[in-house]
Structure formats: structure tokens, C-alpha cells
Legacy VTK file of the C-alpha trace (Angstrom):
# vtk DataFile Version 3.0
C-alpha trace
ASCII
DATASET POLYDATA
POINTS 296 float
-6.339 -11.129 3.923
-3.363 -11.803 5.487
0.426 -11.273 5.170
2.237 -8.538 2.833
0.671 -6.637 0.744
2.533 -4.701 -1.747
1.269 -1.267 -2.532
3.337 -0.699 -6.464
4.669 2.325 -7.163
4.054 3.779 -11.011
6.744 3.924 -12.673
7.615 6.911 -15.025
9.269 7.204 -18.317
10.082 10.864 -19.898
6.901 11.856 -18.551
5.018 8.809 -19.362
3.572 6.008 -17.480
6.619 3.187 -18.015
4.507 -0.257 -18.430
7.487 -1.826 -19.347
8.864 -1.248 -15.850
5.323 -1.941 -14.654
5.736 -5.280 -16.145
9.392 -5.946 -14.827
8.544 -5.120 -11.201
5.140 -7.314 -10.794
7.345 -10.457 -12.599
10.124 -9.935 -9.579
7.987 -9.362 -6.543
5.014 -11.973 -7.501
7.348 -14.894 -6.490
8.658 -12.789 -3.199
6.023 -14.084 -0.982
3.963 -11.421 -0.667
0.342 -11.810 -0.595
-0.912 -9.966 -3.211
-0.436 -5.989 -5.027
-2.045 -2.981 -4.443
-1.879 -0.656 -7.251
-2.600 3.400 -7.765
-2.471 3.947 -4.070
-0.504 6.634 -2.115
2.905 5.046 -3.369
0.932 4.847 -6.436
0.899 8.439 -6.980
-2.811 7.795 -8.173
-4.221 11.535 -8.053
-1.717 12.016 -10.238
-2.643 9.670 -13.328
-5.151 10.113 -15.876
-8.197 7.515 -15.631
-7.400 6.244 -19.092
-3.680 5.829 -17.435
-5.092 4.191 -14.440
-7.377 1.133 -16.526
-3.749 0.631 -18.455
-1.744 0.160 -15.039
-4.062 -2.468 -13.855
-4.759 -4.314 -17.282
-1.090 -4.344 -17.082
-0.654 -5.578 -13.973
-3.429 -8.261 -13.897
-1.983 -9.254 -17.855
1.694 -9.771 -15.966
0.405 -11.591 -12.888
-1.298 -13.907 -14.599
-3.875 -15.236 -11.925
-0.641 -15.969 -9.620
-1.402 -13.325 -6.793
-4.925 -10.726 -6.327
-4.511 -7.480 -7.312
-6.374 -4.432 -5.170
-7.259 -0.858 -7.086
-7.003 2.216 -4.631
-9.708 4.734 -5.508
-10.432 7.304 -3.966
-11.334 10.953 -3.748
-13.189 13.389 -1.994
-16.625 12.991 -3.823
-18.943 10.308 -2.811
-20.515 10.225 -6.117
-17.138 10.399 -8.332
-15.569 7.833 -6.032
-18.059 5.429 -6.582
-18.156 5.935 -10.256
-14.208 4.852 -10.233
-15.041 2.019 -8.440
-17.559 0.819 -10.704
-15.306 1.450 -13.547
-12.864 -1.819 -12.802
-15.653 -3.832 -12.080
-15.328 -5.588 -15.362
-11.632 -6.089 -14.698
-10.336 -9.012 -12.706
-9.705 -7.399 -9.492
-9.917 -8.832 -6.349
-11.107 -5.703 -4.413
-10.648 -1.912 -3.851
-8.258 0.368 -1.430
-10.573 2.753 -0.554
-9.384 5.926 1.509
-11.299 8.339 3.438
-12.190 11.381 1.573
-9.718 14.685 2.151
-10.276 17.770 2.096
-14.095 18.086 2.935
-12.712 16.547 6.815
-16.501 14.752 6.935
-17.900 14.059 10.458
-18.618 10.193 11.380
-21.462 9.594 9.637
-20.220 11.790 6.481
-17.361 8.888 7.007
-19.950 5.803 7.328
-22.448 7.063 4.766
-19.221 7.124 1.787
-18.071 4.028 2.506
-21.634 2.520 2.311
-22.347 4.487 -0.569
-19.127 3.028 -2.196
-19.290 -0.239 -0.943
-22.649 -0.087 -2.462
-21.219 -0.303 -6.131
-19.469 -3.468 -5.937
-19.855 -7.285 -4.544
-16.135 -7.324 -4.101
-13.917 -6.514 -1.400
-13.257 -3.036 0.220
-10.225 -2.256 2.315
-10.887 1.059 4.405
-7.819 2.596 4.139
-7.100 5.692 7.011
-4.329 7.995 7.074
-5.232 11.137 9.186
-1.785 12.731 7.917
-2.530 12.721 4.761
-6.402 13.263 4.230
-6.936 15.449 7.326
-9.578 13.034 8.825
-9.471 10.222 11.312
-11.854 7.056 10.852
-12.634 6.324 14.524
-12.764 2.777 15.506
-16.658 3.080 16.591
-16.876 4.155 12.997
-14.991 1.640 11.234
-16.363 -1.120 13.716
-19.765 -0.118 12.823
-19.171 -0.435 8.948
-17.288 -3.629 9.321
-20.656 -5.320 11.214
-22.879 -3.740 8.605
-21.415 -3.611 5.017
-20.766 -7.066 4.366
-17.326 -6.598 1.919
-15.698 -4.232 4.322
-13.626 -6.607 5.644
-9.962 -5.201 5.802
-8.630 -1.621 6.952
-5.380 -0.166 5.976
-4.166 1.516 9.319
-2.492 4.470 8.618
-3.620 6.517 11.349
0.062 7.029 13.435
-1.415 6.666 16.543
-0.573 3.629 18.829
-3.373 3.895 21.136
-5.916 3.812 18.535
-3.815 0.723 16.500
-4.015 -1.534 19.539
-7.420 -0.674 20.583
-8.474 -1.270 16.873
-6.649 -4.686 17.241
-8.066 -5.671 20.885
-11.437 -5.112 19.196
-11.729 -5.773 15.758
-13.717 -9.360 14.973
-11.949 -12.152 13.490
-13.547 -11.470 10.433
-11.884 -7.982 9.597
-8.323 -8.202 8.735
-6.098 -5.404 10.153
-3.318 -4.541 7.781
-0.690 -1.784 8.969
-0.078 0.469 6.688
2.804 2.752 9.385
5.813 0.756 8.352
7.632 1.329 11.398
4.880 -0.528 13.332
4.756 -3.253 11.303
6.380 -6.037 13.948
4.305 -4.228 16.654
0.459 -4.658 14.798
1.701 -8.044 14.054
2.602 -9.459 17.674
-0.772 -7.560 18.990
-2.586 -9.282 16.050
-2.578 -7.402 12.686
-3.389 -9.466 9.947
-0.244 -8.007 7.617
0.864 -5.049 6.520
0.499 -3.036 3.004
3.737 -1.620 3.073
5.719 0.620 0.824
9.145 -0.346 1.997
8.370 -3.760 1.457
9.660 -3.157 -1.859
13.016 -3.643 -0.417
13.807 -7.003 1.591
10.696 -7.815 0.726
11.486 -11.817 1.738
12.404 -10.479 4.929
9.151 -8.323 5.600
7.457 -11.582 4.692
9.403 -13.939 6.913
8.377 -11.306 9.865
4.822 -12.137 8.889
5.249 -15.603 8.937
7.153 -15.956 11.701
4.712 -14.225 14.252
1.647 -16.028 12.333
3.705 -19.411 13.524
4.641 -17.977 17.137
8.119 -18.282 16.521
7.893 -14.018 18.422
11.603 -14.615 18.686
13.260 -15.287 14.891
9.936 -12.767 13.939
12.116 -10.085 15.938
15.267 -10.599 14.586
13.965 -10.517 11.514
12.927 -7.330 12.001
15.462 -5.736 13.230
17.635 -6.275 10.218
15.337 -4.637 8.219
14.033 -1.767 10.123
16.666 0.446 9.396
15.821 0.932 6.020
12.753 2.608 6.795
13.988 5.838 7.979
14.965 6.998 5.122
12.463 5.783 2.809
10.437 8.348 4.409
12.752 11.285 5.197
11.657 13.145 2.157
8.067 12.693 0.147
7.124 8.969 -0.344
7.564 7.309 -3.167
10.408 9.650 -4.162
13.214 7.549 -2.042
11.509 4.270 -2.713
11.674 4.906 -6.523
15.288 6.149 -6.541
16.453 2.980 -4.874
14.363 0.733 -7.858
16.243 2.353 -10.024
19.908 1.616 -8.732
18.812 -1.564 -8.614
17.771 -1.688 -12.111
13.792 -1.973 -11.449
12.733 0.786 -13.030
13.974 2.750 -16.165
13.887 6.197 -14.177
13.143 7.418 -10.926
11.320 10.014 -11.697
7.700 10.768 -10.170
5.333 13.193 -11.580
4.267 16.758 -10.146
4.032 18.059 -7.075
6.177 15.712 -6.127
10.024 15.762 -7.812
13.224 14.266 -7.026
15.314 13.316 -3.985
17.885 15.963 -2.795
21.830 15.134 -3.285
22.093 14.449 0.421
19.324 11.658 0.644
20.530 10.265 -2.929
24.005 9.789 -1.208
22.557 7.985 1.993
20.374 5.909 -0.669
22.997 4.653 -2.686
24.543 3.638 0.379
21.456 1.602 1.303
21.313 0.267 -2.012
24.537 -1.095 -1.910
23.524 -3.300 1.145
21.190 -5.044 -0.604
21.671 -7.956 -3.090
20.949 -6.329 -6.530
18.498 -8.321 -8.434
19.863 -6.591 -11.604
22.223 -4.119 -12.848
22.525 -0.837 -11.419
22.685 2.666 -12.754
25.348 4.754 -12.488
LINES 1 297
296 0 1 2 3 4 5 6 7 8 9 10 11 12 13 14 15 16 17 18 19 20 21 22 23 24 25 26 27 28 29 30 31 32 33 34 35 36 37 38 39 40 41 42 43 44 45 46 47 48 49 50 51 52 53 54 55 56 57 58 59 60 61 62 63 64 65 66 67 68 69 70 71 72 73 74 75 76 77 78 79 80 81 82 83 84 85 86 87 88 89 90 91 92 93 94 95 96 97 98 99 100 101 102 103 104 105 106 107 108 109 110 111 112 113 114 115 116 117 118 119 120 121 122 123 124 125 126 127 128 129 130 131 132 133 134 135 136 137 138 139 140 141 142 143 144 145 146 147 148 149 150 151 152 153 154 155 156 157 158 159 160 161 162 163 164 165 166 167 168 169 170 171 172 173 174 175 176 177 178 179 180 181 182 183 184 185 186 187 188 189 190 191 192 193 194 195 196 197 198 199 200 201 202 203 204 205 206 207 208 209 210 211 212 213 214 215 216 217 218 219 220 221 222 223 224 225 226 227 228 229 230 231 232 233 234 235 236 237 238 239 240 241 242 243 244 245 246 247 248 249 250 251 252 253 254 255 256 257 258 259 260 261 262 263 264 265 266 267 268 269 270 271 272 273 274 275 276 277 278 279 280 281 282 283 284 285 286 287 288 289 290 291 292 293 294 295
């Protein structure tokens, strides 16, 4: 696995999961140059969609991608057993592998961590991505840990590095073997985990610029550290504000100027961007070359 990874945002319609949207966003960013889709993920807003809702988002997407790029399924949860039940649920779908995160809440120790992913792993032939975000689930997947599953479970071969923490990134990348792929998943530190060695990124603001996030990629994977900076640095400034207020609330209010989605809307707990942010969005927006008609 290598290069960008795009982790889809659900879109919403009057309360109801918008496939039409669905449809509309995989037929624009599957000729991008990304590297493949991951769907009901944290920008996914997957603990908030039914199961039945879930199968229909990935027949969907698999139905509109039509072979062209690999499509990855985040499941997770914070029981063992019901996680690997979900899994085993898409195995009859055409997926290329699973986004699995650490299980929240129940803050396992190490080899609570190891034991889940084996157990999950366990369920399919496919490929796992071991996706770790200490801010959000409350637990950290040390690199002993996730070194240990990567020489023993034979399709863990990816992590999604959420974890915040530099130190731990770059020792993670000094270390890991050539045969786990390290994909950032802290958009800010997405040129960094590239020129110390990340394999690509799964990130959310990849939505926008998304041929620039992947002419980053391919620029550093070609040693050309120079035009892979510059690149860069005319897209970092988005990200700030993609993340000033809950993610994928800012993300999905920019899809929708640009005419992506039917609505911005995102479903409970989460709500709406304030007046403030909608004002510095629009402003963002309006830097960008519009791939169809905005809303007013």
C-alpha cells in the first residue's frame, strides 16, 4: 500500500444516507490519483450508521468504482467478539481489506491490544490496516506491540498512524520492515512521514487538492524532496481549518459549496459548523477550482 488513501465521508440527505452523493464523489476522486478509498471510518462517521446502512455504502461504492481502485471497510468497536463479526460480514463483498482501529473505551493493556487484532485478523484472509489514534479511542498501540503483530499475523501489513506523537511516528518509521506500509493518518505530518519513509497517507483533507496531496506522494517516492516541498506548502494551509471544529463537519461543508454533496449535514453528536468557521470556509472554497456548481 502506498500513496493516498482517501478515507470518504458519508454523505447525508434529510436525515438519510445520500447514495446519490455517494456515487458522485467516488466517480470524481477515482481518477484523482489516489490510491484507493477507505469507507465508514472516522470521517466516515461509521458509529453512527446502521449495519444495514453500512453494507449499502460499500455495495455502493464498490458498484461506482467499478474494479478501477480497492476499496478498505473501517470496522471497529470496542468488543472483540462484535468486531470480528463486522468483519466477517463484508467478506462476501469485494473488498480489498479492513481499517481496523483499536478498541475505545475499555483502554486494553498490550496484550488486550495484540490478542483483538489477532482475534480479528483471525476472521479474514484479507488485509488489515491497524489503525491508532490515542485522541480519539483513549489507547496508544505501542510500536513493540504493533511490531510484534506485524511479524506474526500475516495480513497485518499496514497501520494508520494517528497517534500525534512525533517521536513515536519516526521511531515507528526507523523500524518498521519493508513489508508493513506506514500510512499517516495526522494530516499535518503528512510531508514529514513521507521524507522519513511513510508509505502514504489516509487523509481526510485529501478531499481537497487532492492532485496536489498526490503529487507530494509522488514526488518524495521519486526523490525529487524539493518540488515534494513546494508542493506541500501550497496545500498545507488548508488543513487548519479542516480541523478547527469536529472532523468531518468542515470537510463536508466545503463538498457542498463545491457542489459534491447535496447537504452538509452530518448526523448526531456531531452538527454543523459555526457562522465564523462557515465564513473562513467559503473563503477557502473560493480558492479552489470548483469542479461543479456551488451553493449559495
Amino acid at each position: 500500500m502506498e500513496g493516498v488513501y482517501l478515507p470518504l465521508v458519508t454523505p447525508f440527505y434529510d436525515g438519510a444516507v445520500d447514495l446519490v452523493s455517494l456515487r458522485r464523489l467516488v466517480e470524481h476522486y477515482r481518477h484523482t490519483g489516489i490510491a484507493g478509498l477507505v469507507m465508514l471510518g472516522t470521517t466516515g462517521e461509521s458509529p453512527t450508521i446502521e449495519p444495514d446502512e453500512q453494507k449499502s455504502v460499500v455495495a455502493a461504492t464498490l458498484d461506482a468504482v467499478a474494479g478501477e481502485l480497492p476499496v478498505y471497510v473501517g470496522v471497529g468497536g470496542n468488543s472483540t467478539r462484535h468486531v470480528a463479526s463486522a468483519l466477517a460480514a463484508y467478506e462476501s463483498m469485494n473488498v480489498a481489506g479492513y481499517l481496523v482501529v483499536t478498541p475505545y473505551y475499555n483502554r486494553p493493556s498490550a496484550d488486550g491490544l495484540v490478542e483483538h487484532f489477532r482475534a480479528v485478523a483471525g476472521e479474514t484472509e484479507r488485509t488489515l490496516i491497524a489503525y491508532n489514534v490515542p485522541y480519539r479511542t483513549g489507547v496508544n498501540l505501542s510500536n513493540d506491540a504493533l511490531l510484534e503483530l506485524a511479524a506474526t499475523v500475516p495480513n497485518i501489513r499496514a497501520v494508520k498512524d494517528a497517534t500525534g506523537n512525533i517521536v513515536q511516528s519516526l521511531d515507528l518509521l526507523e523500524r518498521a520492515p519493508q513489508d508493513l506500509a506506514v500510512l499517516t493518518g495526522e494530516d499535518p505530518l503528512y510531508f514529514t512521514s513521507l521524507a522519513n519513509g511513510a508509505a502514504g497517507g489516509i487523509l481526510a483533507s485529501a478531499h481537497l487538492a487532492t492532485a496536489t496531496f498526490v503529487e507530494v506522494a509522488d514526488a518524495i517516492a521519486g526523490e525529487r524532496l524539493v518540488k515534494g516541498r513546494t508542493a506541500w506548502r501550497s496545500i498545507s494551509p488548508l488543513i487548519p481549518a479542516l480541523f478547527r471544529e469536529a472532523n468531518p463537519m468542515p470537510l463536508k461543508y466545503c463538498l457542498w459549496r463545491l457542489g459534491l454533496i447535496r447537504s452538509p449535514e452530518c448526523r448526531l453528536p456531531l452538527t454543523r459548523v459555526s457562522e465564523a468557521l462557515a465564513a473562513q470556509l467559503d473563503d477557502l472554497v473560493a480558492g479552489l477550482s470548483s469542479p461543479g456548481a456551488t451553493h449559495s
